[in-house]
Structures are given as structure tokens and as C-alpha cells.
BAPA-982539 format. One record per residue (C-alpha): residue number from 1; residue in one letter; x, y, z. Coordinates in Angstrom, 2 decimals. Example, Ala and Ser with C-alpha at 12.3 -4.5 7.8 and 13.67 -1.06 7.14 Angstrom:
// residues 2
+-----+------+---------+---------+---------+
! seq ! type !       X !       Y !       Z !
+-----+------+---------+---------+---------+
!   1 !    a !   12.30 !   -4.50 !    7.80 !
!   2 !    s !   13.67 !   -1.06 !    7.14 !
+-----+------+---------+---------+---------+
//
This chain:
// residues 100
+-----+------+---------+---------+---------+
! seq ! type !       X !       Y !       Z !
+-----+------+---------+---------+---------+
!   1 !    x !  -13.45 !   -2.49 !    1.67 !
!   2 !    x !  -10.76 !   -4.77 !   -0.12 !
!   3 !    x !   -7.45 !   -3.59 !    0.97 !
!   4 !    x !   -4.39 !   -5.30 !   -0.32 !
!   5 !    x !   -1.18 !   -3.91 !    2.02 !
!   6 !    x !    1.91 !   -4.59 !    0.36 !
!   7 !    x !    4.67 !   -3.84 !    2.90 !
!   8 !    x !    7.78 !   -6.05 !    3.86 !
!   9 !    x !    8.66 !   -4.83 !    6.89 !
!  10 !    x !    6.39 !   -7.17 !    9.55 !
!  11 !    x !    6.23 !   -4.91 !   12.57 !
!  12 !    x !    4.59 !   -2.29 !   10.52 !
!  13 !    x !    2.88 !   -4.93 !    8.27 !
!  14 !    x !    1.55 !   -6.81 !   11.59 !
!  15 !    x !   -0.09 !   -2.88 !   12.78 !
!  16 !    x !   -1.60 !   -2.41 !    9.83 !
!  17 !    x !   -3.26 !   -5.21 !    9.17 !
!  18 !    x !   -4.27 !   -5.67 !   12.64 !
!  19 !    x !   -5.86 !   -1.87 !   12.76 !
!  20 !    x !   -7.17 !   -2.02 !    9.27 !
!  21 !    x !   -9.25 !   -5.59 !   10.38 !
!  22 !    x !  -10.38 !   -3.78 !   13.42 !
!  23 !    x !  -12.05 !   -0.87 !   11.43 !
!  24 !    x !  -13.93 !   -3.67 !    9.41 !
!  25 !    x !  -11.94 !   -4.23 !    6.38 !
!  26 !    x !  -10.76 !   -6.87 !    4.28 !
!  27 !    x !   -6.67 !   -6.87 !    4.20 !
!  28 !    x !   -4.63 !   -9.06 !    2.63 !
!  29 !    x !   -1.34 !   -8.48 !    3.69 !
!  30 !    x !    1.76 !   -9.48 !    1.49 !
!  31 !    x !    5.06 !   -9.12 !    1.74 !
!  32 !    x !    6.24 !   -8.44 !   -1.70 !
!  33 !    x !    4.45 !   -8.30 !   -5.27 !
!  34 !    x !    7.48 !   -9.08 !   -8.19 !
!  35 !    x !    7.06 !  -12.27 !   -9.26 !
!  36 !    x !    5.19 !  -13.84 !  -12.27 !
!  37 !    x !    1.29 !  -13.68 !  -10.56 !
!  38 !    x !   -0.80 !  -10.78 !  -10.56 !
!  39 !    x !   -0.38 !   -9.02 !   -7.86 !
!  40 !    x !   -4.41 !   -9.14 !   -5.56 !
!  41 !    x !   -6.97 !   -7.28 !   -6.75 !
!  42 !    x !   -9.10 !   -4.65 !   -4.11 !
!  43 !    x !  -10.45 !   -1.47 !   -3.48 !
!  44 !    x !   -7.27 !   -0.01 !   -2.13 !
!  45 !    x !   -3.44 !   -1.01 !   -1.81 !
!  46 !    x !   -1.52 !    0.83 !    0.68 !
!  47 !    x !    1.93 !    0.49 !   -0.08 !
!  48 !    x !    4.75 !    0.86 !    2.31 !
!  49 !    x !    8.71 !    0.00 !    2.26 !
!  50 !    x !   11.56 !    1.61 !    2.16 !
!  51 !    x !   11.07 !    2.23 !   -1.28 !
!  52 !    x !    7.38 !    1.57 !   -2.54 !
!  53 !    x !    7.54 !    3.10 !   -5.82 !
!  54 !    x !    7.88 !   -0.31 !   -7.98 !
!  55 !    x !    5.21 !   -1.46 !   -6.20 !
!  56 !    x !    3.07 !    1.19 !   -7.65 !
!  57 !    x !    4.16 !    1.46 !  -10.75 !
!  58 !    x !    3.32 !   -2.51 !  -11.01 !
!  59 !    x !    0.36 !   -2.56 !   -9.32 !
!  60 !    x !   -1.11 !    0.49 !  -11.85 !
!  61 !    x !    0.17 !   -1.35 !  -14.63 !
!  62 !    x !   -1.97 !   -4.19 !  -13.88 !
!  63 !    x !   -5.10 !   -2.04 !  -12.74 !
!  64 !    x !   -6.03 !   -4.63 !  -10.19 !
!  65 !    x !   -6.55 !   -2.05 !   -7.34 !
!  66 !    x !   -9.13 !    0.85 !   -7.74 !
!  67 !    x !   -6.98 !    3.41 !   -5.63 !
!  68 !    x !   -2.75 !    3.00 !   -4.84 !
!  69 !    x !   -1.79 !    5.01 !   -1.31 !
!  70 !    x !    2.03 !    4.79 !   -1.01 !
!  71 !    x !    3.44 !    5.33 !    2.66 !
!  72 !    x !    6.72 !    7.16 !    1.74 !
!  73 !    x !    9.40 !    8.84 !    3.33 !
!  74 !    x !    9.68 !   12.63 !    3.53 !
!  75 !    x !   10.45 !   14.09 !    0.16 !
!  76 !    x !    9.85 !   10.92 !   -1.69 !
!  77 !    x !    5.85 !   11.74 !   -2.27 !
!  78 !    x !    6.75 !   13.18 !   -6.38 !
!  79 !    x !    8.72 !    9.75 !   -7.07 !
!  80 !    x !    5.71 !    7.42 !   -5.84 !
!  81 !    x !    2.61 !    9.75 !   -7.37 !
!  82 !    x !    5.01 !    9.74 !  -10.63 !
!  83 !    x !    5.51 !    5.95 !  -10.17 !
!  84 !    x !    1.23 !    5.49 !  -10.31 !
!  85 !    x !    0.33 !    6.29 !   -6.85 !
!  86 !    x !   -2.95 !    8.32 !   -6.30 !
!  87 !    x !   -1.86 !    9.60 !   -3.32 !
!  88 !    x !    0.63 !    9.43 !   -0.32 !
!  89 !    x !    1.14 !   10.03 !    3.29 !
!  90 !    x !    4.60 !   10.46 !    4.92 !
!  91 !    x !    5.35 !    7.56 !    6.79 !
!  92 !    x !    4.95 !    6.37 !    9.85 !
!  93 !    x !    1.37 !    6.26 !    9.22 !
!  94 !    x !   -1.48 !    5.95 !   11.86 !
!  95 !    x !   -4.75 !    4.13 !   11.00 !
!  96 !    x !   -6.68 !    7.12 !   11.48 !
!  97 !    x !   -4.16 !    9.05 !    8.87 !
!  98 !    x !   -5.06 !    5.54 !    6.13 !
!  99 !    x !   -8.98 !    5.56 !    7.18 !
! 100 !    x !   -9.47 !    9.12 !    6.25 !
+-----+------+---------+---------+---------+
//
């Protein structure tokens, strides 16, 4: 699977990638998606931060990913589903939690 992990923090960037890879998959891992290019296109963006929810709301704008899983803080899981999330996990995050 395609997964495009848009987080800016590196230490949990660097895990994530790094576990993701080892289960098989595809990551491209970037640090931020504003800009004037299309954000990458996959199966699945897993979107972390401390606040992810204008990453989904851009990246389901552009429809480039087939599925958006935010990685939000307690409480915060309404805001990022609202934002165009299809689902979210209350961060931290294991890979086992992401490859379910």
C-alpha cells in the first residue's frame, strides 16, 4: 500500500516511517503539505501534528489519497473527521493501532 505520512514532528515521523516500511509498505514521508504542489497521491495518508486538521481538509479537497487517518489529540477526533478525515486514532499511535 501507498501511504503518504504527513507529520512534522521527526521523532515520530522517523517511527513511522520506519515501522510502516517494515510491514511492507510504500511511505512517503513529508513534513508539511501547504504550498502550491499537490500534495502525493496514495492509498492512505496518516496525518499527525499538533494540529492535523488543515492537512485533511487539503488533502480531501484534492482527493489524491483514497482514505485520510488523522493522529489527534484526545478530544480533537470531531474537528479532524469534520475537517475530511475518515477516521482517527488518539495519538501516540503504535504501528499495530495504524495497520489495523
Amino acid at each position: 500500500m501507498r501511504i503518504v505520512l504527513v507529520e512534522p514532528r521527526a521523532a515520530p515521523r522517523d517511527a513511522l516511517s520506519e515501522g510502516l516500511r517494515a510491514l511492507g509498505h510504500e511511505v512517503e514521508a513529508i513534513v508539511d503539505i501547504a504550498g502550491p504542489d499537490l500534495p502525493p497521491a496514495g492509498d492512505l495518508a496518516v496525518v499527525g501534528g499538533p494540529d492535523p486538521v488543515e492537512a485533511c481538509a487539503l488533502l480531501r479537497r484534492t482527493g489524491r489519497v483514497r482514505w485520510i487517518l488523522a493522529l489527534v489529540a484526545a478530544g480533537r477526533s470531531r474537528v479532524a473527521l469534520d475537517a475530511g478525515a475518515h477516521d482517527c486514532l488518539i495519538e501516540p499511535a503504535s504501528i499495530p493501532d495504524i495497520a489495523l
